[in-house]
C-alpha positions as CSV (number, residue, x, y, z in Angstrom):
1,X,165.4,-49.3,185.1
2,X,164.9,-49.8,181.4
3,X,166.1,-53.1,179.6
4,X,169.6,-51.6,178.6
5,X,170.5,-51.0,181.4
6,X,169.1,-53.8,183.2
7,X,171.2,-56.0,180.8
8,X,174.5,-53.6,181.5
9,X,174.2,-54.6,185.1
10,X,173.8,-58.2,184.9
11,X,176.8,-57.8,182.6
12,X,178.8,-55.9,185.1
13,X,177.5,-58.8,187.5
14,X,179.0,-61.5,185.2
15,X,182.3,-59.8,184.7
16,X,182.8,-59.3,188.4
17,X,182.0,-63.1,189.2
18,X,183.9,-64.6,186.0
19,X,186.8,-62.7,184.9
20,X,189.5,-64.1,187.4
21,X,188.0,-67.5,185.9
22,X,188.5,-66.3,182.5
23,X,191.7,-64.4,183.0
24,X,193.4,-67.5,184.5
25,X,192.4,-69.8,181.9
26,X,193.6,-67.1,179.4
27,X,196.8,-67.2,181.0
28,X,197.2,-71.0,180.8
29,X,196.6,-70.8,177.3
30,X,198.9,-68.0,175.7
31,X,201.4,-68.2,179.4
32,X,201.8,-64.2,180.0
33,X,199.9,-62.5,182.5
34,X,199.4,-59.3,180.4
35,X,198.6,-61.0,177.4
36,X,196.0,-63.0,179.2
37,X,194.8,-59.2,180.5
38,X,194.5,-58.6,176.7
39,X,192.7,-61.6,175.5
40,X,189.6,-61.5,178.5
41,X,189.1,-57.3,177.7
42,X,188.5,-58.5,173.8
43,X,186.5,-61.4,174.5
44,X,184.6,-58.9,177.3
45,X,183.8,-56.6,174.5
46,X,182.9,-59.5,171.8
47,X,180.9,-61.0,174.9
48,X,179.1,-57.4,175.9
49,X,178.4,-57.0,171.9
50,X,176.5,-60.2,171.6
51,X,175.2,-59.6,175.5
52,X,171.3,-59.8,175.3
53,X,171.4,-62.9,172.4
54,X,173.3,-64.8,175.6
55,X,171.6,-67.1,177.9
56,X,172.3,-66.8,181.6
57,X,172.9,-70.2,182.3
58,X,175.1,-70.5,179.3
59,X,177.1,-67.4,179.4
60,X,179.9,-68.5,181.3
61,X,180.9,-71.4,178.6
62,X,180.2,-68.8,176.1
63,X,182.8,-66.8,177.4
64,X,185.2,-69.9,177.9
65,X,184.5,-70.2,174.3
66,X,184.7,-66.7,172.6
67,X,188.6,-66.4,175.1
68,X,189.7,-69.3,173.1
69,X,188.8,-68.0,169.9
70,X,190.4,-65.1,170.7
71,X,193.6,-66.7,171.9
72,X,193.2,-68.6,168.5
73,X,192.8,-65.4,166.4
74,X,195.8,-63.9,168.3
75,X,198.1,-66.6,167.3
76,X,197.5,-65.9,163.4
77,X,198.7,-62.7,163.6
78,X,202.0,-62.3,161.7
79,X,203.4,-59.7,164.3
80,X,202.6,-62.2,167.4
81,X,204.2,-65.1,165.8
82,X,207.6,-62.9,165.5
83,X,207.5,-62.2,168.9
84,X,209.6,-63.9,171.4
85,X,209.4,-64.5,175.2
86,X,212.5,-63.6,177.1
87,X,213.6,-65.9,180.2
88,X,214.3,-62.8,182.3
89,X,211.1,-61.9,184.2
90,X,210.8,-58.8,186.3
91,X,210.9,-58.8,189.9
92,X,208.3,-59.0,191.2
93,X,207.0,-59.6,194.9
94,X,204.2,-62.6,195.1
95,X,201.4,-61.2,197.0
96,X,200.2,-65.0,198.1
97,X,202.9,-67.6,198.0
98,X,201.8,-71.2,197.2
99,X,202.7,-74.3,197.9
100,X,204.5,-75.9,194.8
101,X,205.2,-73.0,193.1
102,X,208.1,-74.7,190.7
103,X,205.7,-77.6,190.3
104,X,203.1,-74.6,188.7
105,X,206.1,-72.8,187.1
106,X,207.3,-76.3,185.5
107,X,203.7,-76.8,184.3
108,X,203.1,-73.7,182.7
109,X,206.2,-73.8,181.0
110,X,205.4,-77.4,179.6
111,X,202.3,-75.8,178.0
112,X,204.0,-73.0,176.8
113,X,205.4,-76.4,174.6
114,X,202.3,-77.6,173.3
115,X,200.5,-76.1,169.8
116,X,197.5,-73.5,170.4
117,X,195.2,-76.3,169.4
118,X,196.5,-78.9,171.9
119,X,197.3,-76.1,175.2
120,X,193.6,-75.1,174.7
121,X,192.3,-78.7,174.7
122,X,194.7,-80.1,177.8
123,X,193.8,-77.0,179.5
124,X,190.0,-77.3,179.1
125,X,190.0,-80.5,180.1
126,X,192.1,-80.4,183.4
127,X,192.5,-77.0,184.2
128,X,189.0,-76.0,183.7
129,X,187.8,-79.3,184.1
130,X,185.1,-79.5,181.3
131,X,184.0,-82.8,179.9
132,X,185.4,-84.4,176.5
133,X,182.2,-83.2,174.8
134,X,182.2,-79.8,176.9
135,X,185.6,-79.0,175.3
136,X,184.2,-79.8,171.8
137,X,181.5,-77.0,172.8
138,X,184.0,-74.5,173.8
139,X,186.5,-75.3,170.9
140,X,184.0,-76.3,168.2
141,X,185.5,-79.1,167.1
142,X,184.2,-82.5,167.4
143,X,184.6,-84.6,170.6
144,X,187.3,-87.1,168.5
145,X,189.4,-84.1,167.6
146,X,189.0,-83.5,171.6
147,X,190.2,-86.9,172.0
148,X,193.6,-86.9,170.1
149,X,193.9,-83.4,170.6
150,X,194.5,-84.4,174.3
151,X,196.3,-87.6,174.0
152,X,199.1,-85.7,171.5
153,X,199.4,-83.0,174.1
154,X,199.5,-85.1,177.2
155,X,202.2,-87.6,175.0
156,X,204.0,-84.3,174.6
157,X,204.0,-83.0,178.3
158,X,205.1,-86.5,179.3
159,X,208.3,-86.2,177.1
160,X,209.1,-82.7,178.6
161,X,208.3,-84.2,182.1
162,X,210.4,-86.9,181.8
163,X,213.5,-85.7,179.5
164,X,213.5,-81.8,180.7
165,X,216.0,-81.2,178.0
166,X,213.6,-82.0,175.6
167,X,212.0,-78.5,174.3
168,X,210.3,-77.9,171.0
169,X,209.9,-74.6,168.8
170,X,206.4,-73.1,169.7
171,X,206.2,-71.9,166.1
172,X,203.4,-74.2,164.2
């Protein structure tokens, strides 16, 4: 097996082990399944393209990284900001009920609340459970921009918690 195609199976190997990881914190960033879909394929591709400069043991925050930056890029575009989410949602049949599924539901619609900046740090942080200064990695930004990045969003999920009624525009 020659080196390019040694490195497009370990890549194949990555993306089988990772991509539910990175699809589900894709979707707790940007809160739509298919748009989540979108945002791993585009980080896959940018992650493939830069592929044999990666280290093993650092791919997977690499990839945490480059689906942020993507979710980030995605947000700038004119046409996305225009968009909006409808409350009707196709029927659809769970395949594995969980427990506390309008707990989830409630959450994800809470960070549906916050700005890009701050749904990307609170998620890092307790979804994906990276450090203060792991978050600064993935995000590039420096660990006291982590810091009050996460106190502004948990203030604001607190105020949605407590006072439902309370929404914000998600336009920034």
């Amino acid at each position: 097996m020659n080196s390019k195609e040694q490195q497009e199976a370990e890549f194949r190997s990555f993306t089988a082990a990772h991509r539910t990881m990175l699809r589900r914190q894709a979707y707790l960033l940007c809160g739509d399944w298919y748009q989540a879909d979108d945002l791993v394929q585009t980080a896959l591709v940018k992650l493939f393209a830069a592929w044999r400069r990666v280290e093993p043991g650092g791919a997977p925050a690499y990839a945490r990284r480059i689906v942020v930056n993507v979710f980030f890029s995605h947000r700038r575009l004119a046409w996305v900001r225009r968009e909006r989410a409808s409350s009707d949602t196709p029927t659809k049949r769970i395949e594995a009920p969980q427990l506390n599924v309008d707990a989830r539901l409630d959450a994800i619609e809470a960070l549906a609340v916050l700005p890009p900046r701050q749904r990307a740090t609170v998620v890092l942080r307790f979804c994906e459970d990276l450090s203060v200064e792991e978050t600064a990695l993935a995000l590039g930004c420096s660990t006291g921009t982590v810091k009050s990045q996460t106190a502004k969003g948990l203030k604001r999920l607190r105020e949605v918690f407590v006072h439902p009624a309370v929404t914000a525009s998600t336009e920034y």
